[in-house]
N, C-alpha and C positions, 0 to 999 in steps of 0.2 A: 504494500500500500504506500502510495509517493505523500506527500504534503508538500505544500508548496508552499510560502510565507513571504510578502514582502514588508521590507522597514526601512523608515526614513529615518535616520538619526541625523539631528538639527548638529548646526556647530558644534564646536567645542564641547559637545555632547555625550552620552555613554546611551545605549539601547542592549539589550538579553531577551535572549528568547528559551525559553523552556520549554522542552521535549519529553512530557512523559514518557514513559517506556513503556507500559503498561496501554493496551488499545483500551479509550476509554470505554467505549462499545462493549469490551467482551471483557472488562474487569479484569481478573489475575490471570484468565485462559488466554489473554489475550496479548499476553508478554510477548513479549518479541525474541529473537531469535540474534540477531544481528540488525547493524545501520550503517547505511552509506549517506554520505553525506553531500551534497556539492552548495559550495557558497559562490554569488557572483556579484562585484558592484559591478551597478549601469553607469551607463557612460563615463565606462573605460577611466575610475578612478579605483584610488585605493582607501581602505579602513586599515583598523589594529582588531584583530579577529584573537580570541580564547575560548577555547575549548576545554571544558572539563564534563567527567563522569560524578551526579548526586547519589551517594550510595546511601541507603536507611540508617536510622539510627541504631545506637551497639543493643541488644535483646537481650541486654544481664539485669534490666529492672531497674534500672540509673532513670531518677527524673530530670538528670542535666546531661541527659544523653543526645544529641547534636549530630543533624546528617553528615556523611564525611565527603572529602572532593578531591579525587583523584585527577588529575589533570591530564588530557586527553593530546592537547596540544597547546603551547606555550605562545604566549602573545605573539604574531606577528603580522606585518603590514603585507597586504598584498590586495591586487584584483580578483582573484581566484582562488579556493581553498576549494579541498576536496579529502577527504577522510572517511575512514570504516573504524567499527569498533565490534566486536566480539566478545564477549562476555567469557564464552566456553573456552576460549584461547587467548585471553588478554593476562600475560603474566602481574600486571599490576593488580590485579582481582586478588588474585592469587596469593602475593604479598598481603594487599589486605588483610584476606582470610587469617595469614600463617600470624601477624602481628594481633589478631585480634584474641589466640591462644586457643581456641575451642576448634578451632577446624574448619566451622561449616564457613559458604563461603560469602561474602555478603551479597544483598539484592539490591538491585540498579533500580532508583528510582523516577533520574530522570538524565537528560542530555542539556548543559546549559553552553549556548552561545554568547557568550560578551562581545556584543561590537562597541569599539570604540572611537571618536570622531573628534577628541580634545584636542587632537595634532592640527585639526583645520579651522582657520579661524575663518574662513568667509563662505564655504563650500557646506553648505547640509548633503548630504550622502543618502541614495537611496541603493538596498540590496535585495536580492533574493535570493535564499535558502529552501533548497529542494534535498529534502528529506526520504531517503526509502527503508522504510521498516521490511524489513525480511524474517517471515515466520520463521521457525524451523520446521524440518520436513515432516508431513504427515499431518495427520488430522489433529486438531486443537485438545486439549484434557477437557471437552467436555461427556454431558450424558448423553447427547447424541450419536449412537454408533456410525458409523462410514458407510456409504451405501454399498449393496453387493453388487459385484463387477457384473458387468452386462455377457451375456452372450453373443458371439456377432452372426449374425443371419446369413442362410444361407446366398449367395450368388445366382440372381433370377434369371436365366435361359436367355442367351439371345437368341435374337428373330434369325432369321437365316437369309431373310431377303426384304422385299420392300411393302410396305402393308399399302395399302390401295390410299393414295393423295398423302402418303407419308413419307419422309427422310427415309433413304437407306441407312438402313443401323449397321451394316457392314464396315460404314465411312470411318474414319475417324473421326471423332468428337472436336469443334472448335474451340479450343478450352481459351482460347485468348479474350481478355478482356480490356476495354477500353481503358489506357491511363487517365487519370487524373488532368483536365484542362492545363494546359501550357507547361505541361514535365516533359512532354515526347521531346526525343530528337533522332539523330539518324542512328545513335551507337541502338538505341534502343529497337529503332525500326530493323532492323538488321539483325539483332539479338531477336527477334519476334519472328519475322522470318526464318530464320534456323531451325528453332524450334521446334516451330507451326511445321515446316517440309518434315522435321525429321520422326513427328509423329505421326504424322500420314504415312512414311516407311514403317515404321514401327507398326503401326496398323495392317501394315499390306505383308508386313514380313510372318506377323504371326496369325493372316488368312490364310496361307500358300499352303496347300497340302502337303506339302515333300519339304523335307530340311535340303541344307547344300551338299549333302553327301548323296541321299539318293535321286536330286533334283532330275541327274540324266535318265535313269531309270524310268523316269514315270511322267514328266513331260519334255523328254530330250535333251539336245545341248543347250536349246534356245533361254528352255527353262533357269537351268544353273546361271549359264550366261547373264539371264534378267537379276536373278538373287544375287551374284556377285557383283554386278552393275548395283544394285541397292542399296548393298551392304558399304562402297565404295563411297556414294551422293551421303548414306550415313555420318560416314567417317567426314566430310567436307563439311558436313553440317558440324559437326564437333569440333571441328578445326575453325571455321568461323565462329563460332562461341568463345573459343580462349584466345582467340587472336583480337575478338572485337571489343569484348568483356576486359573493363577497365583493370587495374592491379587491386589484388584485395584490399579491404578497405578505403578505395577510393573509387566514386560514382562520374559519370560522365560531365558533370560539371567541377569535376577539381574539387572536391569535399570529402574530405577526410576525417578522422578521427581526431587526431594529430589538430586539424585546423581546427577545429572544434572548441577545441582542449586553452590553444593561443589565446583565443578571449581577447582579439585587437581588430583593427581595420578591414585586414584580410579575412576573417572569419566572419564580420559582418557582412562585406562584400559578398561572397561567396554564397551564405546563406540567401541574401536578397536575390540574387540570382536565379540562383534555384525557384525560389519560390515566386517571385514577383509578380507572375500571372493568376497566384491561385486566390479567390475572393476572399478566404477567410484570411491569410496575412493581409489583404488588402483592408481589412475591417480591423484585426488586430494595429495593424502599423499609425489609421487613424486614432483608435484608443488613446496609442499610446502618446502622439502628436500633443493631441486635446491634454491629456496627465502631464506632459512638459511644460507645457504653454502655461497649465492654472499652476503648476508647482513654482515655475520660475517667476511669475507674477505676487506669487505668496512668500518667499522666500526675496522678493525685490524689495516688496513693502516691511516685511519689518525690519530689512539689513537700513532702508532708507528711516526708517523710527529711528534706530539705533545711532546713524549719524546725525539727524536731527537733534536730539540730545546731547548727544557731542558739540553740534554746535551751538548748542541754547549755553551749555557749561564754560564755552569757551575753548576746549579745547581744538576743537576743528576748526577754520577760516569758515565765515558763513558766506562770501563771497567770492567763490573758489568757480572760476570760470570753467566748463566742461573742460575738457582736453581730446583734442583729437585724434583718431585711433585711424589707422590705416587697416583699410577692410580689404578681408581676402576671402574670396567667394574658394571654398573647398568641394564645393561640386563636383566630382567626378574627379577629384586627386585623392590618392594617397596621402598618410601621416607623413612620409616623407619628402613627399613634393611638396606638403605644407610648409615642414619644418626646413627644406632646405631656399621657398622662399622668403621665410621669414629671415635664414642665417642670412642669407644674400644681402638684408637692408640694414645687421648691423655692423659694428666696427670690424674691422678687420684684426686688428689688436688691443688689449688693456681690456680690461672687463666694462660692464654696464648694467643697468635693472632693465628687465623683460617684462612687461605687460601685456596678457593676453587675458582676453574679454569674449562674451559669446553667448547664444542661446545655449543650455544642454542639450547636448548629443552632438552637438558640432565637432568633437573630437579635442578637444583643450586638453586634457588628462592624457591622450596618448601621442599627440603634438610635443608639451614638452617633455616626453620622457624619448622620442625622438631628438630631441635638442641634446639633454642630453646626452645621450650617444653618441653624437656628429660633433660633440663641444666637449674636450676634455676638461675646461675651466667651469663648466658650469655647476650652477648649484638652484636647488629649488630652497623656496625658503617658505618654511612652516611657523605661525605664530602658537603652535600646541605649549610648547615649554613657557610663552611669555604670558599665555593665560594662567600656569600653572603655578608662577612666579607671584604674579599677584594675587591669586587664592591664597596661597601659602603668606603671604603679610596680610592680608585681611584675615586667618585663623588666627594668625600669631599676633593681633591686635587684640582682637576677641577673649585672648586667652589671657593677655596682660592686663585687661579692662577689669579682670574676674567673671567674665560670663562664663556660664556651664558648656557653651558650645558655639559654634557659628551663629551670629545674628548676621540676616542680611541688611538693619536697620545702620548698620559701619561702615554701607557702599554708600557715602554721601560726597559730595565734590572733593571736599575739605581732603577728605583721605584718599580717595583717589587718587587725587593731585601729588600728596604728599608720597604714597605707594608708588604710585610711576616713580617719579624721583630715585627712587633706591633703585631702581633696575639701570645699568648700564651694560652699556653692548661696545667690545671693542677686542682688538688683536690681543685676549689673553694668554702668555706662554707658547705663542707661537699658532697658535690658532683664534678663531675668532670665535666669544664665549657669549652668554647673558651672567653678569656680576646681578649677586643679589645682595646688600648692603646695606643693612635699615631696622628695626627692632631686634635691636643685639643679636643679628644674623647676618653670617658673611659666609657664603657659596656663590661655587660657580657651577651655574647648571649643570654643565656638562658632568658632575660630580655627583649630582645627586637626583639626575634625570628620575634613575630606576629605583630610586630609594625615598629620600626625604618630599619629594618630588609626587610618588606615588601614594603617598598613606593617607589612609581614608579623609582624614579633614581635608585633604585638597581633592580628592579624588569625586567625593559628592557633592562639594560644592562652585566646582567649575561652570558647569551650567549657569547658576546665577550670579556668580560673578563677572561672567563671560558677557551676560546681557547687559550690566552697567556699563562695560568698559570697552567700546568699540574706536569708541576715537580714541583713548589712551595707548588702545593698541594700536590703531591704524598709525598713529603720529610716530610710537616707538617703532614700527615695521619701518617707514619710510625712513627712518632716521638710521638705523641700522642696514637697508639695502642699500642705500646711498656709501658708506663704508664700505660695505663689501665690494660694488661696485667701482669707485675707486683704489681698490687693492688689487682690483684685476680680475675678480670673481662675475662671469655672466649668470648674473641671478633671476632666476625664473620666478611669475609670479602668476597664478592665473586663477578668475575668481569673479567676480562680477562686479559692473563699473561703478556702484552706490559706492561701495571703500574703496576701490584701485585708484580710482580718480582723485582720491590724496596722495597715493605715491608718484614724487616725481621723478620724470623718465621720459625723452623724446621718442624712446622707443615701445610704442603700442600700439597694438593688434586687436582688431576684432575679427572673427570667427561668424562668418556668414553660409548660409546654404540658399543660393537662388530660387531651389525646388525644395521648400520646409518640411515638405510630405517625406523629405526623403531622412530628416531627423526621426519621425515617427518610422519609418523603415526599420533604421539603426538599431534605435530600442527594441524595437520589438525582433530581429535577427541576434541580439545580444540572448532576449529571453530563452529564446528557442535552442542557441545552444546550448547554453548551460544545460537545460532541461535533456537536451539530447546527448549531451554527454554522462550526464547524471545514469541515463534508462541504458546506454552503449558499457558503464562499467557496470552495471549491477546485474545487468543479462546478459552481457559477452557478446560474441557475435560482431560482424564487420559492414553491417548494410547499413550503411552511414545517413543513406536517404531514408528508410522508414524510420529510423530514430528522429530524422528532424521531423518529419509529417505527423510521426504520432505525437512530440513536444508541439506542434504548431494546433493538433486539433484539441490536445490538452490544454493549452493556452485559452484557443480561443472560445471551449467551451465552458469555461472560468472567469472571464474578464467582462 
């Protein structure tokens, strides 16, 4: 049984999702066996994904007894995640069992996904998680017995000739059926063909009263003659089949497994391809158009609150003239015909800040990791650490005031202001650091990213910190790319034009698509594969094309 799950996690945000083990349906009969897992962000960005196993509480009669969490897989950043877990063969159970002293071995309660988003400060993230519970084999522990196997009937007589205004039943049967609107092409027409002749031989071979031994006996030479002649257009037909018939695992449009799996430009490409004639992606692709369009209008409006206030405080310039972006229509290029028209219009030497702007789905996220690539000076630059910077002096204000815990009533100008202050950004020790310097606290991020950095008073209250402080950040982002920039670092930045348009930089890009329809494509060829990659590991098999048709009729009969 698949589930499918999508989640928007806002900025500087955290989002989890919880996967009983247990089908709620069928209660304790209804445990699962095993899980595959596949995770994907849309529009070719990346999260911090964690993975852990909820195992029950210890059954020695402790009322401070507490579920435990084995950890499945360890925080990491990426577009795509994919994972199995196994119960009956997962040695870390095992461990459990053996530390708990009694033996038995403990039960799985649930599967928890942590996504996290505090690394991005202007980017909300939307994902999907495609889930496949795998029974174990045989019928369920329930009281229902298993039906008894059938018997198969016997084989009803054929006719021997032709009934009056009826098909000769002698013929071979036309087992072919019409493809699916706008899939055929000629490898197909051709593979159909083969076929279709070699079962009408196949038919006529096992009409022929005499095999090819005693052919001459009982209708002459001519007879043998004809069956070996048969047997021959046979063998041509089979030879056409593996000469025409693509390489395993890949379908007559270039789709593979492998391309699937990529989760970039090429893989969307490819999928649209394939599909682009069939009506239901054409109704999935508008769906998903209309979900970019109201997302990125809702995500416009409060990142635009958020400077608003920035500038009622003062921090932001309230008369900050647009800035002009240099638009590149990406229609029908490549991430790397993007990316290497953009390298083209900067400096040739010394570094700069990179500004890149765009509807979702236009491709931004795999743009600059293209850059990237082709730029060994370059660096993307994430404000996650400088939200976390300032959580961390807003608890440790809280805590020196004597309050029992985080008040948010401490995010007021006066301390904002002050809080910014203690944060500096410069060529610490030979690299470039965030200093944290200010209620008798002196770190440098880079120090205590994964420790002082991560513990829960900063970690729950990011969120609302994050919302007071957009222009504090936005002013310390600029102020800080601007350095790096100058040091010679091409710093990447890309995110929507409400906060870019305070970083300054003559170099900006916007991300345009002439055919918008072809955004809603994107997304919805993103979905598809995942989904099809997801159902390609969990049933094995190489027929690349029914994996995505059946992900596209699952799609579309969900959305």
């Amino acid at each position: 049984m698949a589930e499918r799950v999508r989640l928007e996690i806002p900025t500087g945000q955290k989002a989890s999702h919880r996967l009983t083990w247990n089908d709620p349906q069928l209660g304790y009969n209804g445990s699962l066996g095993s899980l595959d897992w596949s995770v994907v962000v849309l529009e070719e960005m990346t999260i911090d994904l964690e993975v852990s196993v909820q195992l029950s509480p210890a059954s020695d009669g402790s009322e401070n007894a507490t579920p435990g969490l084995i950890l499945l897989q360890e925080t990491a950043r990426g577009r795509t995640f994919r994972g199995t877990f196994d119960p009956s063969t997962d040695t870390r159970l095992a461990a459990a069992a053996a530390a708990g002293g009694n033996g038995e071995g403990p039960t799985v309660e649930a599967i928890i996904f942590e996504f996290d988003n505090a690394f991005s400060w202007m980017t909300a993230k939307e994902v999907e998680l495609v889930a496949l519970r795998v029974r174990p084999d045989g019928p369920p522990a329930a009281l229902v017995p298993p039906l008894l196997p059938l018997s198969p009937l016997e084989v009803p007589p054929r006719s021997a000739g032709r009934h009056a205004g009826g098909a000769d039943c002698r013929l071979a049967p036309g087992l072919a059926k019409p493809p699916p609107p706008g899939v055929v092409d000629e490898r197909e027409e051709v593979l159909r063909f083969a076929a279709r002749l070699d079962d009408w031989l196949a038919a006529a071979e096992t009409s022929c009263p005499a095999d090819g031994s005693s052919a001459a006996e009982v209708g002459g030479e001519w007879l043998k003659d004809l069956l070996a002649r048969v047997a021959s257009l046979r063998g041509l037909c089979k030879e056409a089949s593996d000469k025409t018939a693509p390489p395993p695992g890949m379908d007559g449009n270039g789709l593979t497994a492998e391309l699937l799996r990529a989760q970039d430009d090429r893989t969307s490409g490819a999928v649209i391809d394939f599909l682009k004639e069939d009506p239901a992606f054409r109704e999935l692709a508008r769906k998903e158009l209309n979900d970019i369009i109201d997302r990125d209008k809702e995500d416009g409006d409060k990142l635009a609150a958020g400077i608003d206030q920035a500038v009622q405080k003062g921090v932001l310039p309230g008369d900050l003239e647009p800035p002009e972006y240099n638009q590149i229509d990406v229609m029908g290029k490549s991430a790397d015909q993007v990316a290497d028209e953009i390298i083209a219009k900067l400096p040739k030497q010394g570094g700069c800040v990179v500004v890149l702007v765009g509807l979702s789905g236009t491709g931004k996220g795999t743009t600059v990791d293209k850059i990237k690539q082709k730029i060994p000076n370059a660096s993307t630059w994430s404000n996650g650490n400088c939200f976390r910077s300032l959580t961390l002096l807003a608890a440790t204000w809280c805590e020196q005031q004597g309050m029992s815990g985080f008040d948010p009533s401490c995010l007021v100008a006066e301390n904002l202001a002050a809080w910014a202050d203690m944060l500096e950004f410069d060529c610490l020790g030979g690299e470039f650091d965030i200093r944290i310097n200010g209620l008798d606290l002196d770190f440098r991020v880079s120090e205590v990213a994964n420790t002082v950095l991560k513990e829960p008073r900063v970690s729950k209250n990011i969120p609302t910190v994050a919302r007071e402080t957009q222009g504090e950040v936005v002013k310390f982002a600029g102020d800080a790319v601007q350095k790096m920039g100058e040091a010679g670092t091409v710093v990447l930045l890309e995110g929507r034009e409400q906060t870019l348009n305070f970083i300054p930089s003559p170099y900006r890009f916007c991300l345009t698509m002439s055919d918008t329809t072809v955004i809603g494509a994107r997304r919805a060829a993103q979905r598809i594969a995942a989904a099809a990659v997801a159902r390609i590991d969990a049933q094995g098999g190489n027929d690349v094309r029914e994996a995505v048709r059946a992900a596209l009729a699952e799609l579309a009969a969900n959305s």
